[in-house]
VEXFI-100064 format. One record per residue (C-alpha): residue number from 0; residue in three letters; x, y, z. Coordinates in nm, 2 decimals, always signed. Last residue first. Example, Ala and Ser with C-alpha at 12.3 -4.5 7.8 and 13.67 -1.06 7.14 Angstrom:
% residues 2
+-----+------+--------+--------+--------+
! pos ! code !      x !      y !      z !
+-----+------+--------+--------+--------+
!   1 !  SER !  +1.37 !  -0.11 !  +0.71 !
!   0 !  ALA !  +1.23 !  -0.45 !  +0.78 !
+-----+------+--------+--------+--------+
% end
This chain:
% residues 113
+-----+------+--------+--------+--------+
! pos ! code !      x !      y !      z !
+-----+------+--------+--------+--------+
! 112 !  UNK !  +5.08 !  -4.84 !  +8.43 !
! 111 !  UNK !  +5.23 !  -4.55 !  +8.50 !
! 110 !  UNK !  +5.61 !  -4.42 !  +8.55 !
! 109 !  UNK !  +5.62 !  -4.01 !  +8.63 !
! 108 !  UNK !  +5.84 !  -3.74 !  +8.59 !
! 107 !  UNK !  +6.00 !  -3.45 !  +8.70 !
! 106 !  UNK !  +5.72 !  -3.33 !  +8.90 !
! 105 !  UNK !  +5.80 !  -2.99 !  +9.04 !
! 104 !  UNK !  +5.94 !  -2.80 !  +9.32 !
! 103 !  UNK !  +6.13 !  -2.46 !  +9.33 !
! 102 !  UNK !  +6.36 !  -2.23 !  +9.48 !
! 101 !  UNK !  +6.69 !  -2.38 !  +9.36 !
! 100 !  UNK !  +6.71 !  -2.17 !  +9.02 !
!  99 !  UNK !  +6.73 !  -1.86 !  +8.94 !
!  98 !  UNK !  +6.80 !  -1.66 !  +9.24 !
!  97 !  UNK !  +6.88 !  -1.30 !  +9.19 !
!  96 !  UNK !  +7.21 !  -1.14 !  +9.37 !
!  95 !  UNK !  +7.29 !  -0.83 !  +9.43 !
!  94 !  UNK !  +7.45 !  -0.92 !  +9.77 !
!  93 !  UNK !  +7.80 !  -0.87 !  +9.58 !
!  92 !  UNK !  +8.16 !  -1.01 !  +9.72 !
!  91 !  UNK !  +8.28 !  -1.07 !  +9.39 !
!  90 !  UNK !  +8.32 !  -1.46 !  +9.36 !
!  89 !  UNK !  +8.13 !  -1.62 !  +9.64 !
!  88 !  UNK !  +7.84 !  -1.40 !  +9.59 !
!  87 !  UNK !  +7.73 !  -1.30 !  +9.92 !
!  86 !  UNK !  +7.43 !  -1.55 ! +10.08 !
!  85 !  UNK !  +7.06 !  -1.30 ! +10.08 !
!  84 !  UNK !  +6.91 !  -1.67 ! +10.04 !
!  83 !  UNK !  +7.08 !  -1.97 ! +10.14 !
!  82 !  UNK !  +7.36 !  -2.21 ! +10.04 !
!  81 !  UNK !  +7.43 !  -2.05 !  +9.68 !
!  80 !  UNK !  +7.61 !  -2.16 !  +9.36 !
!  79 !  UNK !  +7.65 !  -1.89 !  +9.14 !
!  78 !  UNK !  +7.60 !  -1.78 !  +8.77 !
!  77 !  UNK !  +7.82 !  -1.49 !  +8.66 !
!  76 !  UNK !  +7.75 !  -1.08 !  +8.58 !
!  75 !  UNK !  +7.98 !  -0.97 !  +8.84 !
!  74 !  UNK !  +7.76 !  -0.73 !  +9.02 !
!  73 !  UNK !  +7.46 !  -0.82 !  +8.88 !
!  72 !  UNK !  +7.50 !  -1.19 !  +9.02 !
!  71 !  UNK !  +7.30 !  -1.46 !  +8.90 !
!  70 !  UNK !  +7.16 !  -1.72 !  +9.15 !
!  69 !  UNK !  +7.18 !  -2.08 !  +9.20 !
!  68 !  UNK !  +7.02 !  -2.33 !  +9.44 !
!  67 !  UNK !  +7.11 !  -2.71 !  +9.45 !
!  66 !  UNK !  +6.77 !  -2.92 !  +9.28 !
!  65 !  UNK !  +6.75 !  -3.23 !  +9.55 !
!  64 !  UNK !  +6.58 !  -3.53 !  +9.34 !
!  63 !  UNK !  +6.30 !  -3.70 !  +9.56 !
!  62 !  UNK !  +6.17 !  -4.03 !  +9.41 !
!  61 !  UNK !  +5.82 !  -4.11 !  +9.58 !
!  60 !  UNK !  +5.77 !  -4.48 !  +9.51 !
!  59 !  UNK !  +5.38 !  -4.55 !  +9.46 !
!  58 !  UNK !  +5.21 !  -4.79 !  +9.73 !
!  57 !  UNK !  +4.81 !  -4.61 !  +9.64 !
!  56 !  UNK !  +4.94 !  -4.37 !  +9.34 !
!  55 !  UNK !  +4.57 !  -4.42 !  +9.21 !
!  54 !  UNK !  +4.42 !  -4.36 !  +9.55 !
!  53 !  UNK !  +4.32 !  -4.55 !  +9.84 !
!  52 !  UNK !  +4.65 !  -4.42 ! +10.07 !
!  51 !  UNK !  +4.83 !  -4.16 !  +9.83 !
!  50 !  UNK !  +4.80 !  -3.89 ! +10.11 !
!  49 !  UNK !  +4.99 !  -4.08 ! +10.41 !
!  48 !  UNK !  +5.26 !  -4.20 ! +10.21 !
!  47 !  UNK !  +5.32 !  -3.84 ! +10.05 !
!  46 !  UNK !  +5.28 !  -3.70 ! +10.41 !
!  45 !  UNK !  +5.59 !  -3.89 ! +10.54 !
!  44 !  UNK !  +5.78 !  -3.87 ! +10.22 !
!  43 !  UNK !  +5.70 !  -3.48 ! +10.25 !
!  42 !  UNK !  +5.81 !  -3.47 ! +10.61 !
!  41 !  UNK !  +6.17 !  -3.60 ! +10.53 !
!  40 !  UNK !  +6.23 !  -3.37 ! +10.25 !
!  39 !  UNK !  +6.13 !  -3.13 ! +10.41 !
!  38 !  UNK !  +6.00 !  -2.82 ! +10.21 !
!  37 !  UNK !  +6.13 !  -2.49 ! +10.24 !
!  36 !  UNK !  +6.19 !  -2.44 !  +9.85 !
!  35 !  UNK !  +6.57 !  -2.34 !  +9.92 !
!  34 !  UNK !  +6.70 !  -2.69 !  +9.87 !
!  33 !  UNK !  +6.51 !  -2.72 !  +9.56 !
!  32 !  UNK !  +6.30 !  -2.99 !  +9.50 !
!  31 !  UNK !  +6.24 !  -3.21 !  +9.23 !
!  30 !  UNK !  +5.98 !  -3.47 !  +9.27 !
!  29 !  UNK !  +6.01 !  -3.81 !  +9.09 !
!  28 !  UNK !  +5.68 !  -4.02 !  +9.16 !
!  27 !  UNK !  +5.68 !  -4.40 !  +9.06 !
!  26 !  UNK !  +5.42 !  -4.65 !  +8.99 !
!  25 !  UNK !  +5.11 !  -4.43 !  +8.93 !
!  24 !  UNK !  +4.78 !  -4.64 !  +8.82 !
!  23 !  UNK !  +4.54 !  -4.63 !  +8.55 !
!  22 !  UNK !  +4.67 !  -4.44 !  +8.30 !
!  21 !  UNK !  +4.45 !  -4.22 !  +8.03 !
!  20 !  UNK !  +4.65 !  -3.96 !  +7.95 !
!  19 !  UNK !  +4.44 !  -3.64 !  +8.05 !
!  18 !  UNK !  +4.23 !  -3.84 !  +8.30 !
!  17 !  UNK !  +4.60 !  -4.02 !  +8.50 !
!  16 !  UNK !  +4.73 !  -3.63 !  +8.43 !
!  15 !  UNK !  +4.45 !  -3.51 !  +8.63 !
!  14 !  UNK !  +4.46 !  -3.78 !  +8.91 !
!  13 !  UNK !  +4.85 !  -3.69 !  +8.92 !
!  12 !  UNK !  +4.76 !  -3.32 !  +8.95 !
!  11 !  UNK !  +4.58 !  -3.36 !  +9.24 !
!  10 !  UNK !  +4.81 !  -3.60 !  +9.39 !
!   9 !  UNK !  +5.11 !  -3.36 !  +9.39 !
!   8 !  UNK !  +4.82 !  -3.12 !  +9.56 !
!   7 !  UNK !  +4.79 !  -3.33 !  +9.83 !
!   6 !  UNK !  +5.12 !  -3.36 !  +9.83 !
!   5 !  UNK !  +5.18 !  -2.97 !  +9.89 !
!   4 !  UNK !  +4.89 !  -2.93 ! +10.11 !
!   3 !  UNK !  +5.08 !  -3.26 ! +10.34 !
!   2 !  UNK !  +5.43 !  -3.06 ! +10.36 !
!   1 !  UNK !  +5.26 !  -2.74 ! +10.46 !
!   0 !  UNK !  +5.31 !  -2.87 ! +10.81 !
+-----+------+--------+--------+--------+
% end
């Protein structure tokens, strides 16, 4: 489950940012993920939960915004909307596509105290 390494390091850089900015205490977490990032939504609440426990985000809200996947086509030169990788473009036909967005996760933002 490479769910709980991803929170842990979520955490890792919320213990940074609490030094950095000087915040005592995380409120609210919102991650973006992309739905092809391979993480599970599901698992990574569980884990999140699990890894805060004793810590500065200790009973912080994980808010989890789900980042659709695109890709640009060099066949057709257009931005796409894609369900998985190697999909065909849905206007041209093309497998040249690139993904540009949907692959990721980040922290959007975060509410402190």
């Amino acid at each position: 489950m490479h769910e709980m390494s991803l929170c842990e390091g979520v955490l890792q850089v919320l213990e940074d940012e609490a030094k950095r900015q000087n915040f005592q205490r995380v409120k609210t977490v919102w991650l973006e993920i992309g739905s092809m990032s391979g993480v599970e939504v599901e698992a990574m609440r569980f884990c999140f939960d699990a890894v805060i426990r004793h810590t500065l985000a200790d009973g912080a809200k994980l808010e989890i915004i789900e980042v659709p996947a695109e890709a640009w086509c060099l066949n057709c030169a257009q931005t796409v909307t894609v369900k998985q990788r190697y999909d065909a473009c849905p206007n041209c036909g093309s497998y040249q596509l690139q993904v540009t967005r949907g692959d990721e996760m980040r922290i959007k933002e975060l509410e402190v105290e």
